[in-house]
DRENKESE-116316 format. One record per residue (C-alpha): residue number from 1; chain; x, y, z. Coordinates in nm, 2 decimals, padded with zeros to 4 digits. Each point is the difference from the previous one (the first is absolute). Layout:
REM DRENKESE-116316
NODE   nr  kette      c1      c2      c3
NODE  NUM      A       X       Y       Z
...
REM end
This chain:
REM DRENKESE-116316
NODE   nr  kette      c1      c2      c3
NODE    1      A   01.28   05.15  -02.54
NODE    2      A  -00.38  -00.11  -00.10
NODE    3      A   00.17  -00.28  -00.20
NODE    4      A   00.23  -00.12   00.28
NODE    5      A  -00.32   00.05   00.21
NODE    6      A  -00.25  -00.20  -00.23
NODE    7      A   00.26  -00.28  -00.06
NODE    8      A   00.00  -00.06   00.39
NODE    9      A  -00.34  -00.02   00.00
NODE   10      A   00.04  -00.31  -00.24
NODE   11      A   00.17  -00.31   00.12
NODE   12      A   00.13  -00.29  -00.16
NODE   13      A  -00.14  -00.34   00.09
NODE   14      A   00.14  -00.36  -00.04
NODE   15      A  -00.31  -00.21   00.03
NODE   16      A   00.02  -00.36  -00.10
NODE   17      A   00.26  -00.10  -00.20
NODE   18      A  -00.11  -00.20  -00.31
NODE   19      A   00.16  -00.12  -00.29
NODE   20      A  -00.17   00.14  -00.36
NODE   21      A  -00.03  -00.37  -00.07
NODE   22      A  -00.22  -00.03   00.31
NODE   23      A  -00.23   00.33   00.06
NODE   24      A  -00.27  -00.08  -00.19
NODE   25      A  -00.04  -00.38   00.21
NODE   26      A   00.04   00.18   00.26
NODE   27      A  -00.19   00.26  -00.03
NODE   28      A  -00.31  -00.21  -00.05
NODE   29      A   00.08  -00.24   00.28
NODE   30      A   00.01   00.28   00.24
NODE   31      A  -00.35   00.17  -00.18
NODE   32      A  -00.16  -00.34   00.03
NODE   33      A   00.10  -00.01   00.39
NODE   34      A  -00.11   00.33   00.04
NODE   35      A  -00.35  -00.05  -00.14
NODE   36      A   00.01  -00.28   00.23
NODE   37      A   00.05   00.18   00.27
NODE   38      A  -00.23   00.23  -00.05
NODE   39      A  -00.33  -00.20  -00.10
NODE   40      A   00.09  -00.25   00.30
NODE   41      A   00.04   00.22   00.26
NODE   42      A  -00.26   00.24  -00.11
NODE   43      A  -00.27  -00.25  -00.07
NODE   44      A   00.05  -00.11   00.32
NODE   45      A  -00.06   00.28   00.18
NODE   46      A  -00.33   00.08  -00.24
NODE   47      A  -00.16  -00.37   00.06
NODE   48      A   00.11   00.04   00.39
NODE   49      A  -00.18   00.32  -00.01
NODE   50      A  -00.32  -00.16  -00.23
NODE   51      A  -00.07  -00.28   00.21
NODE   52      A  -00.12   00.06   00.33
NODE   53      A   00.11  -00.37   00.12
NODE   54      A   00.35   00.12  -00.07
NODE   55      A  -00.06   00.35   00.25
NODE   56      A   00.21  -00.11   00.23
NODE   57      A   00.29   00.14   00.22
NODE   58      A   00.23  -00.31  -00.12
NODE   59      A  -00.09   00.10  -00.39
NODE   60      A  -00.01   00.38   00.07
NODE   61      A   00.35   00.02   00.15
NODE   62      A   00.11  -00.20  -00.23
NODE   63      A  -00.13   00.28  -00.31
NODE   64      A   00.29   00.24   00.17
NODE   65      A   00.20  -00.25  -00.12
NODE   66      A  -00.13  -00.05  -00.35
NODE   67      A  -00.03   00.37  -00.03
NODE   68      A   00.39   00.08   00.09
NODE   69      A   00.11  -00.25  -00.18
NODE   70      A  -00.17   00.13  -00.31
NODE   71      A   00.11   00.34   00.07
NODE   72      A   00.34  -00.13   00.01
NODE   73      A   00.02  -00.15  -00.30
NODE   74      A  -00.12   00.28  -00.14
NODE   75      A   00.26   00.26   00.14
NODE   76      A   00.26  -00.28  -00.14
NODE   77      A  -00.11  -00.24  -00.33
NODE   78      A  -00.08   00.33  -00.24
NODE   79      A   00.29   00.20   00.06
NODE   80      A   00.21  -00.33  -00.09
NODE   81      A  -00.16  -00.08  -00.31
NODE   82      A   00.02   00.35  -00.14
NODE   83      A   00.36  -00.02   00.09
NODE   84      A   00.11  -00.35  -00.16
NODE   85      A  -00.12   00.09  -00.35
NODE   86      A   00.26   00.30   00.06
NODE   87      A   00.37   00.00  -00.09
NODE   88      A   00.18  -00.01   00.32
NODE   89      A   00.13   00.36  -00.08
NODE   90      A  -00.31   00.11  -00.06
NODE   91      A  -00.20  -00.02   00.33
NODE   92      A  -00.07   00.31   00.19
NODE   93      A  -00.19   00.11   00.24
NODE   94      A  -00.14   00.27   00.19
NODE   95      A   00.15   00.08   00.36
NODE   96      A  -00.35   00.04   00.15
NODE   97      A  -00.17  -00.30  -00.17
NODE   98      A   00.29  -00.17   00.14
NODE   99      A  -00.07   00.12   00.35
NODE  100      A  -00.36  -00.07  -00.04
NODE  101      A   00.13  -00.38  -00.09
NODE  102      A   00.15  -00.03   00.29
NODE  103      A  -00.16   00.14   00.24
NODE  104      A  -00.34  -00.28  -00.14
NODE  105      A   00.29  -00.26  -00.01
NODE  106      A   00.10   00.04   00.34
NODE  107      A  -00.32   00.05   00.11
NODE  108      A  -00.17  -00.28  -00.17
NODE  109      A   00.32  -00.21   00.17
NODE  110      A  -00.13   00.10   00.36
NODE  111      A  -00.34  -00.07  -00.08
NODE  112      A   00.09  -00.33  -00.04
NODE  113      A   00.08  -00.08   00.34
NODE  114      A  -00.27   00.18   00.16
NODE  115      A  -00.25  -00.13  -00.19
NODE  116      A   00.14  -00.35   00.08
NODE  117      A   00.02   00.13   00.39
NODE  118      A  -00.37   00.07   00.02
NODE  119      A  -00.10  -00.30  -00.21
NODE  120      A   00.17  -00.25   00.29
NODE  121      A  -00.14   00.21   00.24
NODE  122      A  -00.40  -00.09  -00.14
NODE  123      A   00.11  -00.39  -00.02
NODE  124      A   00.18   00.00   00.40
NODE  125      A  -00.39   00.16   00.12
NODE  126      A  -00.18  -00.23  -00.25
NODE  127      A   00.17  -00.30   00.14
NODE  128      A   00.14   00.06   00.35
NODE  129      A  -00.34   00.21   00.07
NODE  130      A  -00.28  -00.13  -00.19
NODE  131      A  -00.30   00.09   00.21
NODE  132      A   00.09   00.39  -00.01
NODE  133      A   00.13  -00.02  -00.31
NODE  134      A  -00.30   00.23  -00.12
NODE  135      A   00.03   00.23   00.29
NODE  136      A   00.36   00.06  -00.08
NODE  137      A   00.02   00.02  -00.37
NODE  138      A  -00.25   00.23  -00.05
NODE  139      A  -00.07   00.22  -00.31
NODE  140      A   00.12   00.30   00.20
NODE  141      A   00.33  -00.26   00.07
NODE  142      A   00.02  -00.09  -00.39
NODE  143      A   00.06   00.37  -00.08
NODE  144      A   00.22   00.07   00.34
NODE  145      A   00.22  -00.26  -00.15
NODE  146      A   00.00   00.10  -00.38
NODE  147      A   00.04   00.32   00.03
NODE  148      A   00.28  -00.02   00.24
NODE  149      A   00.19  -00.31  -00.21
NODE  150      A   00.03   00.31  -00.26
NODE  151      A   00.02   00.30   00.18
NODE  152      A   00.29  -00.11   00.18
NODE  153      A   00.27  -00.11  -00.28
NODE  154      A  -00.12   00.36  -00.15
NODE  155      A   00.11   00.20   00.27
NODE  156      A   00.32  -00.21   00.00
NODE  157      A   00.04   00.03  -00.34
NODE  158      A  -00.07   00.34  -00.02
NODE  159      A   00.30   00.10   00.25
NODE  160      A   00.22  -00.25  -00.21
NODE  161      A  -00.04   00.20  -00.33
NODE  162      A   00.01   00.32   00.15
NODE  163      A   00.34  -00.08   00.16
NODE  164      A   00.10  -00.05  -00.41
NODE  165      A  -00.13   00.24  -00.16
NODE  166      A   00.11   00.28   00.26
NODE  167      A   00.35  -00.08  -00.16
NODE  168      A   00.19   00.16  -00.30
NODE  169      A   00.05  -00.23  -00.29
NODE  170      A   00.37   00.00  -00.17
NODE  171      A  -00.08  -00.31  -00.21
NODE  172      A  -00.26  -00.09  -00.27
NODE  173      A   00.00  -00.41  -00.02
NODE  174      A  -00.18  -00.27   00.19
NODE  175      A   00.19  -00.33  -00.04
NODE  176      A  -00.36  -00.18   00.09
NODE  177      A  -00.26  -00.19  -00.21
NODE  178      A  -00.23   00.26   00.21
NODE  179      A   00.01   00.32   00.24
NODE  180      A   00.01  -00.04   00.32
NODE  181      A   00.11   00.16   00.33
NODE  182      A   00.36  -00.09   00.01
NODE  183      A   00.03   00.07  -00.37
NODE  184      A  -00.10   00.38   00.02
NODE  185      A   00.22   00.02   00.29
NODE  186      A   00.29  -00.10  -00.15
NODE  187      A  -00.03   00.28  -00.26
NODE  188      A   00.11   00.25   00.24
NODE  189      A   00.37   00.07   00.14
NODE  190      A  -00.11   00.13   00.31
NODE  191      A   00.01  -00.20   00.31
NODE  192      A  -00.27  -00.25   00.05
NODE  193      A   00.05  -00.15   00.34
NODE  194      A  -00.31   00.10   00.11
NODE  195      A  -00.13  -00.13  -00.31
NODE  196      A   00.15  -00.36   00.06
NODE  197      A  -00.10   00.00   00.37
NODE  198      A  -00.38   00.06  -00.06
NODE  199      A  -00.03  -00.21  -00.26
NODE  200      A   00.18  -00.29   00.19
NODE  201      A  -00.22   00.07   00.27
NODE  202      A  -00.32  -00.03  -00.22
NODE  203      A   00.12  -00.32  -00.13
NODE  204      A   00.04  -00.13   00.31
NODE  205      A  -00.30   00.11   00.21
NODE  206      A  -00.24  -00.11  -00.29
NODE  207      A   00.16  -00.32  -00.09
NODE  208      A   00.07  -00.08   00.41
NODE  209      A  -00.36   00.08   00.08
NODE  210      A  -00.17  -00.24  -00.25
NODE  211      A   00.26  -00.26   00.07
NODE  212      A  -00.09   00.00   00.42
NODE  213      A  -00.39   00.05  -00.07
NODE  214      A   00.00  -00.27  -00.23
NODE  215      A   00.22  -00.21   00.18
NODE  216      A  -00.16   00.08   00.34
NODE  217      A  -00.36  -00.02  -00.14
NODE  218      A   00.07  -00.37  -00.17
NODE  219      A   00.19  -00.14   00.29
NODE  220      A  -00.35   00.09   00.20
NODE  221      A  -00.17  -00.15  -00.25
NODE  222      A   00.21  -00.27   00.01
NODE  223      A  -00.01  -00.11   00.34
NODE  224      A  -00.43   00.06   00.02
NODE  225      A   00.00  -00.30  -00.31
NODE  226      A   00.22  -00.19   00.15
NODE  227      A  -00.23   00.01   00.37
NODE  228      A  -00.30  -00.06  -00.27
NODE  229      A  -00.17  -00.34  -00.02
NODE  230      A  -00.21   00.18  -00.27
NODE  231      A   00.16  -00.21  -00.32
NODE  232      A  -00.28   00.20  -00.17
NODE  233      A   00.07   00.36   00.08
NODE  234      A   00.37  -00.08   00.03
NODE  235      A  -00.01  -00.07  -00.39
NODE  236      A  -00.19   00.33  -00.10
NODE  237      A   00.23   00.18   00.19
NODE  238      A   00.35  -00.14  -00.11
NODE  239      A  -00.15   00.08  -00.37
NODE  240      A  -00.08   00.32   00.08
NODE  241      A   00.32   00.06   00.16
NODE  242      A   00.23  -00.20  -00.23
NODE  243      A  -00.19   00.23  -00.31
NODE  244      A   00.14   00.32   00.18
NODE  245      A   00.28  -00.15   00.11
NODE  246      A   00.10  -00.04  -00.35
NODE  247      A  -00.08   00.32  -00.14
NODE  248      A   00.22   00.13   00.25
NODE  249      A   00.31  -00.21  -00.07
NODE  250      A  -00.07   00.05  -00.34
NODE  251      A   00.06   00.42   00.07
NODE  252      A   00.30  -00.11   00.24
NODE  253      A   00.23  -00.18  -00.29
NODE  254      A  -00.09   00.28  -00.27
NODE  255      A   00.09   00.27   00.28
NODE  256      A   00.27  -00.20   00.10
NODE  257      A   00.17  -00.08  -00.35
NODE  258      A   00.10   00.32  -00.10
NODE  259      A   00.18   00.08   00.33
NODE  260      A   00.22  -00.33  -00.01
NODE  261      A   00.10   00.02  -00.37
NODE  262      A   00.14   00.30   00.05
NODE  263      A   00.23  -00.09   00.30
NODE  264      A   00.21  -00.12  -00.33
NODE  265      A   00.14   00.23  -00.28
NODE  266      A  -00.03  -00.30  -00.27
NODE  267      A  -00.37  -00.07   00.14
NODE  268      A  -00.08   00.38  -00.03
NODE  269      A  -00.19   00.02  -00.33
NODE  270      A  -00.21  -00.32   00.13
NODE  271      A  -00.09   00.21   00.31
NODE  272      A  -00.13   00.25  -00.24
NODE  273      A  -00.24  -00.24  -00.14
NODE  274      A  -00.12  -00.13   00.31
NODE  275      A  -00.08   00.33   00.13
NODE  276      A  -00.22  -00.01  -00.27
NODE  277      A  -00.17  -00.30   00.07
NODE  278      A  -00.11   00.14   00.31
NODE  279      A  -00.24   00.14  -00.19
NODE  280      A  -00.12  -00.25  -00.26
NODE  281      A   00.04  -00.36   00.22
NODE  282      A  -00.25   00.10   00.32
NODE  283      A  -00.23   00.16  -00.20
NODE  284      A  -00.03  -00.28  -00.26
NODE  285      A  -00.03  -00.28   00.28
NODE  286      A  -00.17   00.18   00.29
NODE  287      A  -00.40  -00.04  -00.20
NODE  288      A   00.10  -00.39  -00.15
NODE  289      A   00.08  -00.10   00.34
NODE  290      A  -00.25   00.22   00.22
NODE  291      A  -00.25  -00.12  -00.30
NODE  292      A   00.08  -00.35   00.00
NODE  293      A   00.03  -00.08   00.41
NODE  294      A  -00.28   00.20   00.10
NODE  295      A  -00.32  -00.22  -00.04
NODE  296      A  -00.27   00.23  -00.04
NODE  297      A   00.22   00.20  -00.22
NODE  298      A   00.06  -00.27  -00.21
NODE  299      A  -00.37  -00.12  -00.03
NODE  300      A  -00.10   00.38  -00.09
NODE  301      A   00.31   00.04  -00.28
NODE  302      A  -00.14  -00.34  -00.12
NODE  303      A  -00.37   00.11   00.00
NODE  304      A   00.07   00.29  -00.16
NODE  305      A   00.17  -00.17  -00.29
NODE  306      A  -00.28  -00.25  -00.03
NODE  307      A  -00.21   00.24  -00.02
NODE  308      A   00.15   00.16  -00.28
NODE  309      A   00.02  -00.30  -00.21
NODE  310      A  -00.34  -00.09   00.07
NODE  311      A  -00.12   00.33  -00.14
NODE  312      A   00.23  -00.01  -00.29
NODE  313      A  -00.16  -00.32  -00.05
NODE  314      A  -00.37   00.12   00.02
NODE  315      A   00.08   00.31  -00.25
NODE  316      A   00.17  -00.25  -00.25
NODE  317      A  -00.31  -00.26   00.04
NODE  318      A  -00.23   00.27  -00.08
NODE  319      A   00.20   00.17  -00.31
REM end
């Protein structure tokens, strides 16, 4: 009984499926991203918080960003790479690690969105309200928003995973490069409507209510430009908007990917990988294209390099 016990504890796991020929490329390609990730989006967040030019709402939301998407590819890139230097056979994993997965996965997902949500909402004020810009976005505002672009998806997710892990488990395999929400699910035999109907209902209140705020904020923004004689401030503002713009399409086609590949059988094991590149794509782009669009950003990133060089410079003159 302790053995039957202990070996449901212990699950199997698919993860990515890699030739031997290939792990080893592969494996340092997805390191190599991952460090990436990780020294862009950080060092972003510690030269926004280091320069007090940069303390502003625009580049403070935006460190939500940089800071989930870090987090994400944490919960995501490590697990991955221990697994593909593994024999297929081989990979195992423990039931509540794998909750704890998905429950960041899921939650990282939401994040996403709401972090994107509050984001559009500082650039509709900045640019359809300009002259009370400050009066709105205050600091008490900044943290209003913050906290509330990650409290919610954690109450969300929180309901999501307790709905799972409520149930009894009568298989031990997760056909999935990762665990996630459905996957845990699917290990029990029990019925999982309610499971199904929450989780639909998730999808669609958090992906319905970025789509219409960003949609309804942009078409405002839209039709203020296009009223503005300004050529000026109508510039600033369509790079500003065309930056987030991008970093939310970006999330979009990696959230979008996985869900169409698998509406095919033969496209299934490509939806597997996509779901994966939720994690890896967004994070990777979002701090080259916030970095390279965003003017003072850019100046500051380039200063900061200078700067560097200069001093290795100086140390090498005086050796």
């Amino acid at each position: 009984m302790e053995n039957e016990t202990f070996n449901m504890d212990i699950i199997s796991i698919e993860g990515l499926k890699v030739s031997p020929q290939s792990s080893v490329p592969v494996f340092v390609l997805l390191l190599l991203i991952y460090v990436f990730i990780m020294v862009s989006n950080l060092g972003l967040v510690v030269l926004i918080f280091m320069e007090r030019s940069l303390q502003q709402p625009m580049y403070l939301l935006f460190c939500n960003m940089s800071i989930n998407d870090a987090f994400g590819a944490t919960t995501i890139i490590p697990r991955l790479l221990s697994d593909i230097l593994v024999p297929m056979t081989q990979r195992y994993v423990y039931y509540i690690d794998c909750v704890v997965q998905a429950f960041c996965a899921h939650f990282i997902a939401g994040t996403s969105h709401t972090v994107l949500m509050i984001m559009a909402f500082d650039r509709y004020v900045a640019i359809c309200n300009p002259l009370r810009y400050a009066t709105i976005i205050t600091t008490r505002m900044l943290v209003k928003l913050s906290v509330g672009a990650w409290v919610a998806p954690l109450v969300i997710v929180a309901v999501l995973m307790g709905l799972t892990i409520r149930l009894s488990r009568c298989r031990r395999a997760i056909f999935n490069p990762f665990c996630d929400n459905a996957s845990l699910f699917k290990l029990s035999c029990e019925n999982l409507l309610i499971n199904h109907i929450y989780g639909l209902g998730v999808a669609v209140v958090i992906l319905g209510s970025s789509l219409a705020s960003l949609t309804l904020t942009y078409l405002r923004i839209a039709a203020l430009l296009f009223n503005n004689k300004n050529q000026v401030l109508n510039s600033r503002a369509l790079q500003t908007c065309a930056t987030h713009l991008a970093v939310y399409i970006i999330m979009l086609v990696a959230c979008f990917m996985p869900l169409i590949f698998h509406r095919r059988i033969e496209w299934a094991e490509n939806g597997k990988v996509a779901s994966v590149l939720f994690y890896v794509i967004p994070p990777a782009l979002n701090p080259v294209i916030y970095g390279l669009q965003c003017n003072e950003l850019r100046q500051k990133i380039i200063s900061v390099f200078h700067k560097n060089k200069t001093t290795e410079v100086q140390k090498g003159f005086h050796k």
